[in-house]
Backbone as a printed PyTorch tensor [residue, N CA C, xyz], in Angstrom:
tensor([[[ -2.7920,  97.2510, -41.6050],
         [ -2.9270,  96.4920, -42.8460],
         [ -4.4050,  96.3740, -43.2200]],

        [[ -4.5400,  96.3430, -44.3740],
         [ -6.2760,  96.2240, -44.8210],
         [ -6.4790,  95.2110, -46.0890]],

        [[ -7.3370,  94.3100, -45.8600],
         [ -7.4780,  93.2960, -46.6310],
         [ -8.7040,  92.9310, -47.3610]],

        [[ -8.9370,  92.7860, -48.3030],
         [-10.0850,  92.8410, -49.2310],
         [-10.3230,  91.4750, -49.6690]],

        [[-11.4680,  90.6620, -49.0610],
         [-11.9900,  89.6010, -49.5960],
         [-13.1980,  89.2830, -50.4770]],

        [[-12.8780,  88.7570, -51.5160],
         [-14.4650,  88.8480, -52.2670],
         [-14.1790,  87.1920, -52.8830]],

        [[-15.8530,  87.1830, -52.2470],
         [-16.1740,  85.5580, -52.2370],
         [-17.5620,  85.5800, -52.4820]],

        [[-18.1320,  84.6660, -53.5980],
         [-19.3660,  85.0050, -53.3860],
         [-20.3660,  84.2900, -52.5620]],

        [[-19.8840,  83.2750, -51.8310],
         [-20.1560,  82.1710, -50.8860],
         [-20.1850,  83.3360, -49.0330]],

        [[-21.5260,  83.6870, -48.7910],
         [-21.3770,  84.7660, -47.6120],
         [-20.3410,  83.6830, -46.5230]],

        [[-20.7830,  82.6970, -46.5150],
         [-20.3050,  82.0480, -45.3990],
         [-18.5970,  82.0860, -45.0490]],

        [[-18.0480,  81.3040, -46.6400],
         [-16.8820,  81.3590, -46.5860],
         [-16.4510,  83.0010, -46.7450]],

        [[-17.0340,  84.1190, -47.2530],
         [-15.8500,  85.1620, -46.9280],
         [-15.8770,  85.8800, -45.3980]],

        [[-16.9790,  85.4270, -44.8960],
         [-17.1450,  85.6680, -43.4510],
         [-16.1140,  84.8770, -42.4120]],

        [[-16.1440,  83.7560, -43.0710],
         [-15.3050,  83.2510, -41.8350],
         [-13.5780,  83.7830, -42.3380]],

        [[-13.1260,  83.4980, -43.6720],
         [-11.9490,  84.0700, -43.8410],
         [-11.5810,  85.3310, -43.1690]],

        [[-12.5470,  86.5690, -43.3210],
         [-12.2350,  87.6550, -42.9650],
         [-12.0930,  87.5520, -41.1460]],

        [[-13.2120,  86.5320, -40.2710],
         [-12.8840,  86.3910, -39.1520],
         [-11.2280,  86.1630, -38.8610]],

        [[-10.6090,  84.7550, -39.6170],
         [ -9.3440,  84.4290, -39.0270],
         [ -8.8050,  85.3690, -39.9010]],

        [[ -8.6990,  86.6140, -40.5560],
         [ -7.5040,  87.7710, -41.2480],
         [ -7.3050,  88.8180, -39.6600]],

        [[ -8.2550,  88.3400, -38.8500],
         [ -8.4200,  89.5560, -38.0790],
         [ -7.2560,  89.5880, -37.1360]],

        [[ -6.4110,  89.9710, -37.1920],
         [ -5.3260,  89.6880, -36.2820],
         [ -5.0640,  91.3270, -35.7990]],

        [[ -3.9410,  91.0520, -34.4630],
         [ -3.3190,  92.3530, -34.2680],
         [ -2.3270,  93.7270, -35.1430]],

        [[ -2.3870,  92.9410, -36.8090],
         [ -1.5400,  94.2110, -37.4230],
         [ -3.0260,  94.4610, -38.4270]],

        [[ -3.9260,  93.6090, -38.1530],
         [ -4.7090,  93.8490, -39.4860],
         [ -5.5960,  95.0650, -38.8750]],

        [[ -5.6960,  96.2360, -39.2270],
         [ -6.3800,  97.1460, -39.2120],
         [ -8.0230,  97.0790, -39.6050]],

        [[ -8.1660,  96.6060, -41.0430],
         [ -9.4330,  96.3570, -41.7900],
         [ -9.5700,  95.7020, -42.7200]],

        [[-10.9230,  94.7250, -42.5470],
         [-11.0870,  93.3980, -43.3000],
         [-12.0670,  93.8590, -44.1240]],

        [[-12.1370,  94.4140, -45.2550],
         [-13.9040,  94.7860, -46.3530],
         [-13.9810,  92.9220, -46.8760]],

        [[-15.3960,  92.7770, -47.2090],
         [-15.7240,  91.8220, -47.5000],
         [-16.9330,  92.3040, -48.8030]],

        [[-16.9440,  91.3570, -50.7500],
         [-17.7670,  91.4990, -51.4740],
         [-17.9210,  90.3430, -51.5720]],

        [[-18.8830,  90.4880, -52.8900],
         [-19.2450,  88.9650, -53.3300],
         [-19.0040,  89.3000, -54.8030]],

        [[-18.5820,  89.6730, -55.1730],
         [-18.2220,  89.6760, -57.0160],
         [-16.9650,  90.5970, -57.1930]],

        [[-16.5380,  90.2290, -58.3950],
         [-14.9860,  91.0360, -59.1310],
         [-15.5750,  92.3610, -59.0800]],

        [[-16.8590,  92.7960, -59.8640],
         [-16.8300,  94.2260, -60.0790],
         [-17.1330,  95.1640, -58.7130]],

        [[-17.5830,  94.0840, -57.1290],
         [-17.7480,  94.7280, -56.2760],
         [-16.4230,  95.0320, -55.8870]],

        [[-15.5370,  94.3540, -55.7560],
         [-14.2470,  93.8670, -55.0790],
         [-13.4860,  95.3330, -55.9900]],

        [[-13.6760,  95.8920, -57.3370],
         [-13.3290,  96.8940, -57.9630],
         [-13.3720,  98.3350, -57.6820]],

        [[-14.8810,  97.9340, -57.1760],
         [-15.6800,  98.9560, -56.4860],
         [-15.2330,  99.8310, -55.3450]],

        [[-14.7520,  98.5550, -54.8970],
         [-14.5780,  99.0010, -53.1690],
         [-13.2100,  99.4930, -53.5040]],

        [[-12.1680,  99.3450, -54.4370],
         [-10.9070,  99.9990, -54.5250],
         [-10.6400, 101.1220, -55.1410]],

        [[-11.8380, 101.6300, -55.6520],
         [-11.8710, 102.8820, -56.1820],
         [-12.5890, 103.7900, -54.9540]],

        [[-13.3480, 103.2890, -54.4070],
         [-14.5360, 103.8360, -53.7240],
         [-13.4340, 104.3420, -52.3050]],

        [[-12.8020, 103.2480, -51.8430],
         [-11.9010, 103.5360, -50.4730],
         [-10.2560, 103.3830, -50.7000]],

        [[ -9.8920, 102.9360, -51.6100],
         [ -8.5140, 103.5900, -51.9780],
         [ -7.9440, 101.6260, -52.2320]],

        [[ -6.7030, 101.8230, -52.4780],
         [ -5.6640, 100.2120, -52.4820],
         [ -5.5130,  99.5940, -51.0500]],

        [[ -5.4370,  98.3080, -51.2530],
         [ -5.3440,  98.0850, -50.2720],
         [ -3.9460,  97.0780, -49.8390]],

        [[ -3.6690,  96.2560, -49.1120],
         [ -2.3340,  96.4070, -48.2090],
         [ -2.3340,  94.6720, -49.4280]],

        [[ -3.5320,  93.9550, -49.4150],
         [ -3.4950,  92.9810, -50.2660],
         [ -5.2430,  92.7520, -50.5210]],

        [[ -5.4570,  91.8870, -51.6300],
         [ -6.9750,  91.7780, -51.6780],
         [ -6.9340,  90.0820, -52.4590]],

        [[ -8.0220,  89.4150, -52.0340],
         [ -8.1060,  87.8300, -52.0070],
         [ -9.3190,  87.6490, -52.9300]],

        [[ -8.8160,  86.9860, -54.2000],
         [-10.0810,  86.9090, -55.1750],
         [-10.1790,  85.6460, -54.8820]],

        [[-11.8300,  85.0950, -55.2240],
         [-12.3060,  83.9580, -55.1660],
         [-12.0980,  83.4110, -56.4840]],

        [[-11.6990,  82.2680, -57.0320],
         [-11.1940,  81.9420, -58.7640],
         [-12.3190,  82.1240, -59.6940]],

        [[-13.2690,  81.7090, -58.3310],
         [-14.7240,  80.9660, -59.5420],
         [-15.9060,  82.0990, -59.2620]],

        [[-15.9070,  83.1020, -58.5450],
         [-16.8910,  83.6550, -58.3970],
         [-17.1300,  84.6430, -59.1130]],

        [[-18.8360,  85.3370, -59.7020],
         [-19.0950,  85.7610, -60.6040],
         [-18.1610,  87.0090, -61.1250]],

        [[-17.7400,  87.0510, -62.6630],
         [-16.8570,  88.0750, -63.1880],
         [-15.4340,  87.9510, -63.0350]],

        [[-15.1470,  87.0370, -62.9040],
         [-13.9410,  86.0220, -62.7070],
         [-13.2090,  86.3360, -63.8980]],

        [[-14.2230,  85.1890, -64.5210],
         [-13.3550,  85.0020, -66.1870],
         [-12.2080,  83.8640, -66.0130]],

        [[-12.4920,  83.4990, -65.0410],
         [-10.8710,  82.5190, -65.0770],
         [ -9.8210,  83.8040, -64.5580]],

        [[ -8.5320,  83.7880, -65.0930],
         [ -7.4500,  84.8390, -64.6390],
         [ -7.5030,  86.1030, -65.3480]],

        [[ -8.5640,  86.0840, -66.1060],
         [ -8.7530,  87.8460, -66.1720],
         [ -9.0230,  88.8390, -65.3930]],

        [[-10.0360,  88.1900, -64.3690],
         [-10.4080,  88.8980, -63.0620],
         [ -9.0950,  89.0190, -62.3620]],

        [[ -7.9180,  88.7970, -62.0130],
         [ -6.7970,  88.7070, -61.5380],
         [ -6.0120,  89.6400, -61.8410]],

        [[ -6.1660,  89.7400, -63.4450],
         [ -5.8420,  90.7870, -64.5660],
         [ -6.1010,  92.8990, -64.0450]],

        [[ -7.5150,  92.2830, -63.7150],
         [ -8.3850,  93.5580, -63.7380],
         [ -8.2100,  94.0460, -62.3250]],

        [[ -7.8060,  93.3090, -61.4200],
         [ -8.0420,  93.7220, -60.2890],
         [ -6.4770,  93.5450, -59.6890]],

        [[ -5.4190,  93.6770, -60.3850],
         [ -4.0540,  94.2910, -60.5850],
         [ -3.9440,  95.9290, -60.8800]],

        [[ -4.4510,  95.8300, -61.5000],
         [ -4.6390,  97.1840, -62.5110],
         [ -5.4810,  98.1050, -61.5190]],

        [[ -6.3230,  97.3580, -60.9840],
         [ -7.4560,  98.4590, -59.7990],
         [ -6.5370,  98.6840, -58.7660]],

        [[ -5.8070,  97.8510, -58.0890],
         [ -4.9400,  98.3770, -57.0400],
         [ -3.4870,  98.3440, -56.6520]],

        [[ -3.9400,  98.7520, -57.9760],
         [ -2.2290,  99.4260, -58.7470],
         [ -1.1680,  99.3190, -58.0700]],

        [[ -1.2800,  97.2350, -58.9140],
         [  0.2760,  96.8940, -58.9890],
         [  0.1090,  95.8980, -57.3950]],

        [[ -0.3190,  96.2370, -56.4970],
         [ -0.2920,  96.0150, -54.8310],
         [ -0.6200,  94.5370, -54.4820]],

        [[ -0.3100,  93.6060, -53.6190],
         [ -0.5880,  92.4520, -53.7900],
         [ -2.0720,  91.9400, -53.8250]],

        [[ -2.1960,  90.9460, -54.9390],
         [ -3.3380,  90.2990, -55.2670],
         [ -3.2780,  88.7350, -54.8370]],

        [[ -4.0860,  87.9860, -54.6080],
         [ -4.1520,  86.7090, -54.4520],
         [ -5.0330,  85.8960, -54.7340]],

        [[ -5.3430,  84.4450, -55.3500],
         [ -6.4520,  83.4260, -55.7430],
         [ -6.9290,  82.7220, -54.4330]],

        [[ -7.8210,  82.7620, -54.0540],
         [ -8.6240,  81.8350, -53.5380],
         [ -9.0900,  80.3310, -53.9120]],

        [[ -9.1390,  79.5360, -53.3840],
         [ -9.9390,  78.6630, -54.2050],
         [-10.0180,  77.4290, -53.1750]],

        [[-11.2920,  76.7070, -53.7730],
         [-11.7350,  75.4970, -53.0710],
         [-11.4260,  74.4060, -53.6920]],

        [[-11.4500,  74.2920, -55.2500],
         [-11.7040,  73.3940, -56.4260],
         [-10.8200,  73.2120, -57.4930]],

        [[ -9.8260,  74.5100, -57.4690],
         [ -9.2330,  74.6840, -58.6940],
         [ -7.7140,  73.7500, -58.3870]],

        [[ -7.7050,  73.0540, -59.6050],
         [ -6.2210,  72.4340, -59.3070],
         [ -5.2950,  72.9300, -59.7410]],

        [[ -3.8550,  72.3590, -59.4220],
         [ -2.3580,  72.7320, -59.1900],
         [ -1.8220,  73.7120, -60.2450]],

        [[ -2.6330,  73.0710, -61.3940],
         [ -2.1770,  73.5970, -62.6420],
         [ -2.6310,  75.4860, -63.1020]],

        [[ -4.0060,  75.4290, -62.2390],
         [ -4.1380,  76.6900, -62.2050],
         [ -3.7160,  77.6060, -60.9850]],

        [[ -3.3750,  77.1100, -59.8710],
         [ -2.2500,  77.7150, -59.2070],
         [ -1.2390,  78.2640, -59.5320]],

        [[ -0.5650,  77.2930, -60.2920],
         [  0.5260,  77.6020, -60.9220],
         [  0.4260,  79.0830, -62.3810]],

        [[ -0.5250,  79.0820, -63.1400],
         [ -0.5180,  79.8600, -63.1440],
         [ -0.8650,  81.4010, -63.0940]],

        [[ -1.5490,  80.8290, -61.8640],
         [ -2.2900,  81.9660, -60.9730],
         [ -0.8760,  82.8190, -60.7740]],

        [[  0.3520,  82.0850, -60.2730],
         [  1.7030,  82.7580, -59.5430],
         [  1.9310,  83.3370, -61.2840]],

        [[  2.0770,  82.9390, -62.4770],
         [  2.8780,  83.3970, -63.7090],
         [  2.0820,  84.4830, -63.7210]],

        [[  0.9870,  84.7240, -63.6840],
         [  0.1600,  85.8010, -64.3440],
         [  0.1390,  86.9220, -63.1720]],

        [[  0.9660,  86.7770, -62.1330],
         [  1.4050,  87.7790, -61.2080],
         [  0.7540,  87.7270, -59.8980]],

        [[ -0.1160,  86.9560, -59.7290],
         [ -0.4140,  86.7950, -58.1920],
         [  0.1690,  86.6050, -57.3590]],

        [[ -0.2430,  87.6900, -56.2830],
         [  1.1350,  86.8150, -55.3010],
         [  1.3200,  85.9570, -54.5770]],

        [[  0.3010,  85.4370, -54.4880],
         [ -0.0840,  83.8850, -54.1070],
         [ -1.4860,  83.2170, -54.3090]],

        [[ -1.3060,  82.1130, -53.9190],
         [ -2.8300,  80.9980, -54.0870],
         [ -2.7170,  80.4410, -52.7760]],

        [[ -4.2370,  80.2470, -51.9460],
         [ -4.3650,  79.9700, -51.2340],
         [ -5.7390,  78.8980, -51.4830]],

        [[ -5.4700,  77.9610, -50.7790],
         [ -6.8940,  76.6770, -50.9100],
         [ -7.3850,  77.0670, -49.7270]],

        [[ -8.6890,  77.0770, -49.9150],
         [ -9.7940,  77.3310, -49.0250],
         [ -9.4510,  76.4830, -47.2800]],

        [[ -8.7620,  75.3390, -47.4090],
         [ -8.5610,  74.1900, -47.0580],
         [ -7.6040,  74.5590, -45.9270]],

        [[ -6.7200,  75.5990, -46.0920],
         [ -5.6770,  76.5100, -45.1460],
         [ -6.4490,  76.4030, -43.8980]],

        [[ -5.4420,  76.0810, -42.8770],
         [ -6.0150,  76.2370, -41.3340],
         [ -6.0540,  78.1840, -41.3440]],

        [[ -6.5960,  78.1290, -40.1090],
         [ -6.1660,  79.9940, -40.0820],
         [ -5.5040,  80.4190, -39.9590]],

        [[ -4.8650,  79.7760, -38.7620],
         [ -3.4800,  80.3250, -38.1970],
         [ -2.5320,  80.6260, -39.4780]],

        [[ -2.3830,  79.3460, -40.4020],
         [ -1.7640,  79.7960, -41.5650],
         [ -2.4110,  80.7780, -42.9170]],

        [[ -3.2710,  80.9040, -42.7880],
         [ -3.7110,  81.9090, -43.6440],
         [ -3.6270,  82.9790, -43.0440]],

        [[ -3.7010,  83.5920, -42.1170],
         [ -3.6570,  84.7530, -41.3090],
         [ -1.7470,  84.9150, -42.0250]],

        [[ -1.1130,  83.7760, -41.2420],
         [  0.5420,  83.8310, -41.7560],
         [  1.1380,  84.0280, -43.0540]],

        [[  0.2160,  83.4700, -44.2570],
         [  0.0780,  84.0100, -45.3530],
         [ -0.3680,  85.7120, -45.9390]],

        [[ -1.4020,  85.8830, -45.1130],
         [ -1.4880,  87.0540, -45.7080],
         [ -0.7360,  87.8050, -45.6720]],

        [[ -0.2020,  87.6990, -43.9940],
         [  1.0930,  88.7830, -43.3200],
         [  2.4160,  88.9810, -44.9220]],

        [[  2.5680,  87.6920, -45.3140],
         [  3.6640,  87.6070, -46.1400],
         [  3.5020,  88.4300, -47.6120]],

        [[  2.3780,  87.8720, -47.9550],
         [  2.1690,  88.2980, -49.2420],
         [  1.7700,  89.8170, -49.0730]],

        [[  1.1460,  90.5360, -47.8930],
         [  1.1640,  92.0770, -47.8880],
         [  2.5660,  92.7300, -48.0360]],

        [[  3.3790,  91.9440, -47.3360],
         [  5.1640,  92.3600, -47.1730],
         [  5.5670,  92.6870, -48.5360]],

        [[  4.9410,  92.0380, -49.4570],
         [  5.4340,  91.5110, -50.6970],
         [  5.7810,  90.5120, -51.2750]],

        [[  5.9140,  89.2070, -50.6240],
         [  6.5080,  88.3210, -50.3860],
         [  5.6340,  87.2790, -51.1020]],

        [[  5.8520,  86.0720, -52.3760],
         [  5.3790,  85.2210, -53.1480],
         [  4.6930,  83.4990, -52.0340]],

        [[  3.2450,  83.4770, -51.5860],
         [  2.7090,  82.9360, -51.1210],
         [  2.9700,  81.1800, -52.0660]],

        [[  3.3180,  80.2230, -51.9600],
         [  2.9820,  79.3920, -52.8940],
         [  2.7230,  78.1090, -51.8980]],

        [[  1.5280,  77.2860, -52.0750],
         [  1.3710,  76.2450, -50.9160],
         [  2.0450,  74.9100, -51.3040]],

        [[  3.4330,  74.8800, -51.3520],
         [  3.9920,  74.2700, -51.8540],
         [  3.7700,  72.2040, -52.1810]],

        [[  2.5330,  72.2530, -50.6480],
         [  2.2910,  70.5200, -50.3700],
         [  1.5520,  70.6790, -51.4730]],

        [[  0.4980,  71.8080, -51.6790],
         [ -0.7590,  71.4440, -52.6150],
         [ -0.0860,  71.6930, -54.1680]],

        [[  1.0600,  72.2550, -54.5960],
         [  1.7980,  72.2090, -55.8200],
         [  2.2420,  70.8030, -55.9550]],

        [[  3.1960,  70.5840, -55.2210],
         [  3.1100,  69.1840, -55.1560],
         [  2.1070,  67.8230, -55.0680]],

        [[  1.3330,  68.0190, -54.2180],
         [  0.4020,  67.1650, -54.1540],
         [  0.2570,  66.2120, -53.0600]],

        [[  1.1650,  66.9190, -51.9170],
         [  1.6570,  65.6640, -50.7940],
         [  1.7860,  66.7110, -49.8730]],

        [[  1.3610,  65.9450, -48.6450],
         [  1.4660,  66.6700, -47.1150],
         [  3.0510,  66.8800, -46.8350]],

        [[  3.9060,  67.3510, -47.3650],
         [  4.8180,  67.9250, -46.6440],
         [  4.9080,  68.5210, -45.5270]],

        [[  5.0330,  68.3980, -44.2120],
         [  4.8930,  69.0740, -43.4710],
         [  5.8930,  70.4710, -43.0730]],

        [[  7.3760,  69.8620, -43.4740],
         [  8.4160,  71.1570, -43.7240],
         [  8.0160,  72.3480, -44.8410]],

        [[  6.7150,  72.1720, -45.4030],
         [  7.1900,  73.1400, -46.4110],
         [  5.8830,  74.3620, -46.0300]],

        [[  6.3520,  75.2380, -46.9500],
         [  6.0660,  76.6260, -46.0930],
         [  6.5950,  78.0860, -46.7670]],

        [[  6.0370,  79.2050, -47.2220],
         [  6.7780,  80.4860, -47.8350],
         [  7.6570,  80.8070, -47.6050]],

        [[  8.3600,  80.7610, -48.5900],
         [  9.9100,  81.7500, -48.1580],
         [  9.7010,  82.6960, -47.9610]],

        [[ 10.9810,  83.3670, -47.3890],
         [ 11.1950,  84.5050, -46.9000],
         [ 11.5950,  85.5190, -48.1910]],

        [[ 11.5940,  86.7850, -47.9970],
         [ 12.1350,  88.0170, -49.0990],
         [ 13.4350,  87.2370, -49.0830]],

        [[ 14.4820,  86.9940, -47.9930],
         [ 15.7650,  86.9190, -48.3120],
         [ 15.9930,  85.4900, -48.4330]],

        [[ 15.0240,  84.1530, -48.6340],
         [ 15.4420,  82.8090, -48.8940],
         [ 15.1740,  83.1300, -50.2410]],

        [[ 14.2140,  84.2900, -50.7620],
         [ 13.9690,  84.4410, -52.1940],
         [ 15.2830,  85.0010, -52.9110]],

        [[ 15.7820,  86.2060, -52.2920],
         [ 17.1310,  86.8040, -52.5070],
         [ 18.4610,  85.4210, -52.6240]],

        [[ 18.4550,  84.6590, -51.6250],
         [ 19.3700,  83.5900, -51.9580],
         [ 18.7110,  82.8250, -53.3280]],

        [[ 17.4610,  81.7960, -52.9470],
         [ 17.7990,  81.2750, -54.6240],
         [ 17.8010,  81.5640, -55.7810]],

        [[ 17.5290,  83.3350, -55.5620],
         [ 17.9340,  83.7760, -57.0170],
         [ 19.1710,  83.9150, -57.0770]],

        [[ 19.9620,  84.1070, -55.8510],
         [ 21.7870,  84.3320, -55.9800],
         [ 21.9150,  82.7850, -56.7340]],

        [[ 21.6170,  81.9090, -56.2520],
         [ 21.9040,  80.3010, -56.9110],
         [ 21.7760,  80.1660, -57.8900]],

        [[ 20.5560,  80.8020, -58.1700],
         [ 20.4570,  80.6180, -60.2540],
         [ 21.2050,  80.9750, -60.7050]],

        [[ 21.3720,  82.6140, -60.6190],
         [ 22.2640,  83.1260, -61.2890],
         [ 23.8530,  82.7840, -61.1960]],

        [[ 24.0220,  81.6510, -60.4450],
         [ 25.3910,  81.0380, -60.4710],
         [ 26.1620,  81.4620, -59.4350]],

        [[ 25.5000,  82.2120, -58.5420],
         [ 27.0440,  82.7750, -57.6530],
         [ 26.9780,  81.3100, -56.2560]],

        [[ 28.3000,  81.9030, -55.8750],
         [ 28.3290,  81.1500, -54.3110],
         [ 27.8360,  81.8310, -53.6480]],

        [[ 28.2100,  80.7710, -52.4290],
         [ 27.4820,  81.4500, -51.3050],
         [ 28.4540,  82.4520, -50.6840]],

        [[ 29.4700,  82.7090, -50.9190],
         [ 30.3380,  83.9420, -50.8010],
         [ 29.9550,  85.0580, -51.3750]],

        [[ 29.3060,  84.9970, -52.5190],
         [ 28.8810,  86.2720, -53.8320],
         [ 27.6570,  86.2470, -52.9080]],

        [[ 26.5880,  85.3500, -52.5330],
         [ 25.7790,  85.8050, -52.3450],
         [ 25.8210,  86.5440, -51.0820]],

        [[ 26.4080,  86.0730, -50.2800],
         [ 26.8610,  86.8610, -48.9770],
         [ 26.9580,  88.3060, -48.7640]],

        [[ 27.9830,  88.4450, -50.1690],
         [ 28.5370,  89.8490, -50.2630],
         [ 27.7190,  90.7780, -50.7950]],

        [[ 26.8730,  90.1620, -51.8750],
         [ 25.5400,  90.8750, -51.8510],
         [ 24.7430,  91.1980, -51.0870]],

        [[ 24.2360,  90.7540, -50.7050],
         [ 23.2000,  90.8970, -49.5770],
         [ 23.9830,  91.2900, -47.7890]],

        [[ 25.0020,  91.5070, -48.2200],
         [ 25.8240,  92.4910, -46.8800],
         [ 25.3140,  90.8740, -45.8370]],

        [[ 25.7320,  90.0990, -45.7960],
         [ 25.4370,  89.2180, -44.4600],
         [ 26.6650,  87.8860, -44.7250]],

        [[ 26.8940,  87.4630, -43.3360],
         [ 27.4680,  86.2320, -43.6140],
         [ 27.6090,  85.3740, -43.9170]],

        [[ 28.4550,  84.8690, -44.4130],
         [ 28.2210,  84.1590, -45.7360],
         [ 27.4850,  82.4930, -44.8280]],

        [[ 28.2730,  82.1220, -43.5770],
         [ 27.5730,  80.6810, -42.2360],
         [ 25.6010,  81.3540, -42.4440]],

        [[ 25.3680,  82.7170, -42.8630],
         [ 23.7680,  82.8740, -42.7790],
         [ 23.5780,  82.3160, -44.3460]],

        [[ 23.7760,  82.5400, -45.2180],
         [ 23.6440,  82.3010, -46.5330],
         [ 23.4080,  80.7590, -46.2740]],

        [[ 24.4920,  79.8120, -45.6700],
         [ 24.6010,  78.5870, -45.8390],
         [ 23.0150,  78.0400, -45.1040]],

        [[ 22.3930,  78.8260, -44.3800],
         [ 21.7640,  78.4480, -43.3150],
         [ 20.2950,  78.5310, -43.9950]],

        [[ 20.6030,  80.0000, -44.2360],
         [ 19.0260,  79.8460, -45.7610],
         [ 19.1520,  79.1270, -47.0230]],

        [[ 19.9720,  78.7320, -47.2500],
         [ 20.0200,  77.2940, -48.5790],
         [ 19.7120,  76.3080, -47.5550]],

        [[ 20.0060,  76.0040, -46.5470],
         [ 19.3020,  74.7840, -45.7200],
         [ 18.1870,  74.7830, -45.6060]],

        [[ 17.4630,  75.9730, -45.0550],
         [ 16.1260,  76.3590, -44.6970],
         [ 15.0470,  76.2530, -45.6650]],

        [[ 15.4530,  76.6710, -47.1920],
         [ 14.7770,  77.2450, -48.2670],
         [ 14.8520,  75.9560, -49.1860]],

        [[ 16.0280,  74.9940, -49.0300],
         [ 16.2200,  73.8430, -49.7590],
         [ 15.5590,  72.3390, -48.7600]],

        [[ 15.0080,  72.6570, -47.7960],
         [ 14.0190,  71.7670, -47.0090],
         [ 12.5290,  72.1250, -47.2110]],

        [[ 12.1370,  73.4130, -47.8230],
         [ 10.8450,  73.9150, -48.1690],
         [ 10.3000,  73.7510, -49.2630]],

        [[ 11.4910,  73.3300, -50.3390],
         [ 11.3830,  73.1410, -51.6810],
         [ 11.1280,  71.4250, -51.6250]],

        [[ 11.8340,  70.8860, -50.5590],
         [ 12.3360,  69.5060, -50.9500],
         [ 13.2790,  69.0640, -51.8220]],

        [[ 14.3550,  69.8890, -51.8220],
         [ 15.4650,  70.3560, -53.1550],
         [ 16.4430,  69.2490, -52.4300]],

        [[ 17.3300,  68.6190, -53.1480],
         [ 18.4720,  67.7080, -52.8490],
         [ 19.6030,  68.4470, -52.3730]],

        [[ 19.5360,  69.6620, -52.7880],
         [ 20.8720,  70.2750, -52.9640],
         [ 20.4290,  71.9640, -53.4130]],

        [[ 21.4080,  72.6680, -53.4060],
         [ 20.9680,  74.3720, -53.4900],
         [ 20.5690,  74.3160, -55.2690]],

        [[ 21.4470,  73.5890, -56.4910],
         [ 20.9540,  73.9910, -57.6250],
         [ 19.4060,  73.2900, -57.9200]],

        [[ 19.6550,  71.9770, -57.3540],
         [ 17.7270,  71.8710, -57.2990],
         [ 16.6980,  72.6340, -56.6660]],

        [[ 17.4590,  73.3340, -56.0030],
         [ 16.1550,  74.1180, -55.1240],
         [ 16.1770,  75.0310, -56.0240]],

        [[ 17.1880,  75.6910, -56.9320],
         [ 16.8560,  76.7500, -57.4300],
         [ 16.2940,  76.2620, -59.2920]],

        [[ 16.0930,  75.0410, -59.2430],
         [ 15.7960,  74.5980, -60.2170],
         [ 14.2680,  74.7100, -59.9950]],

        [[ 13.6120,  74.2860, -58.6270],
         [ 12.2010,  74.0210, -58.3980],
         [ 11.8250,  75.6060, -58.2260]],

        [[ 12.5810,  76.7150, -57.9280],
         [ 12.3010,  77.8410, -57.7050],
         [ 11.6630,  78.2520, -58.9340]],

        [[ 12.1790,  77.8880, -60.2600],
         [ 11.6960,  78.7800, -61.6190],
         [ 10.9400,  77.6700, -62.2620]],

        [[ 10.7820,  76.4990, -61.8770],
         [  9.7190,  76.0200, -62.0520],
         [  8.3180,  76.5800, -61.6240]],

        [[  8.0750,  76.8450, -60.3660],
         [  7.1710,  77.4630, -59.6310],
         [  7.1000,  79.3630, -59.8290]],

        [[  7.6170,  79.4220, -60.4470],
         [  7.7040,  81.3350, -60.9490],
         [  8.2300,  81.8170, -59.6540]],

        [[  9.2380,  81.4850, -59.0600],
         [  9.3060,  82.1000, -57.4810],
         [ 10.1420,  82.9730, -57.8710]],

        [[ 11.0180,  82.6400, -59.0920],
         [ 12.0380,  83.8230, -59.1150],
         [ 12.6640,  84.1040, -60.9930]]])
């Protein structure tokens, strides 16, 4: 896996790239600006995911997000940030990121984040959307994502079962799992907070 951080703060993209360093991560590049962070994806190819800083120079706010979609065509992108609130999280995820991460992340979980969002998988820090230490909450999975979109779209957990080729006692088990991460009352609130949050 290879991961692209650009921060223009040396300190903080140094230490991020320290805790990315894990046993699947192959290679950590590190810039300090959008047009370097561009640079380096033309220069050495796409990469597995790449971590923009919100505020650092050539940004633009979510244009830089914009531009550096388009550089590594399509492949997961993600916001950084120390400062920026909920509201631009939020639509950091609409404008296609695949997640937001606060500077504020222990490592262990940012390392666990990245793993996800390289998979493909929609990063969202759900305490800091909210605004409260949740401690249950946490990224879904590809297939807790696959269930609460089965929920929106109205099916049971039988339809969704049969879709997704699995049993239907597993279905019930990821509406438990995925509806304790949301803080959902019930499976149609969870899939209510799901398209609130662009998850699906």
């Amino acid at each position: 896996m290879r991961i692209l951080v650009a921060d223009d703060h040396v300190l903080v993209r140094d230490t991020i790239a320290a805790f990315m360093k894990g046993e699947d991560v192959d290679e950590v590049k590190t810039v300090a600006t959008l047009d370097e962070a561009i640079d380096e994806v033309k220069d050495t190819g796409t990469f597995d995911l790449v971590l923009l800083d919100y505020s650092m120079p050539g940004m633009n706010g979510l244009d830089g997000l914009s531009k550096m979609l388009v550089a590594n065509e399509k492949r997961p992108v993600a916001i950084l940030s120390g400062t920026a609130p909920r509201e631009v999280a939020e639509a950091a995820l609409q404008a296609g990121a695949q997640g937001f991460l606060p500077k504020t992340l222990a490592a262990k979980s940012l390392l666990t984040a990245a793993r996800f969002m390289a998979e493909g998988e929609i990063y969202a820090p759900f305490g800091f959307l909210r605004q409260t230490d949740d401690a249950s909450a946490g990224p879904l999975t590809k297939r807790e994502l696959q269930v609460v979109r089965g929920i929106s779209q109205g099916n049971s957990n039988k339809e969704i079962a049969r879709d997704m080729e699995l049993q239907e006692v597993t279905i019930k088990l990821h509406v438990k799992t995925l509806s304790r991460k949301l803080n959902a009352r019930n499976r149609t609130h969870a899939a209510m907070i799901a398209r609130d949050r662009y998850l699906i």
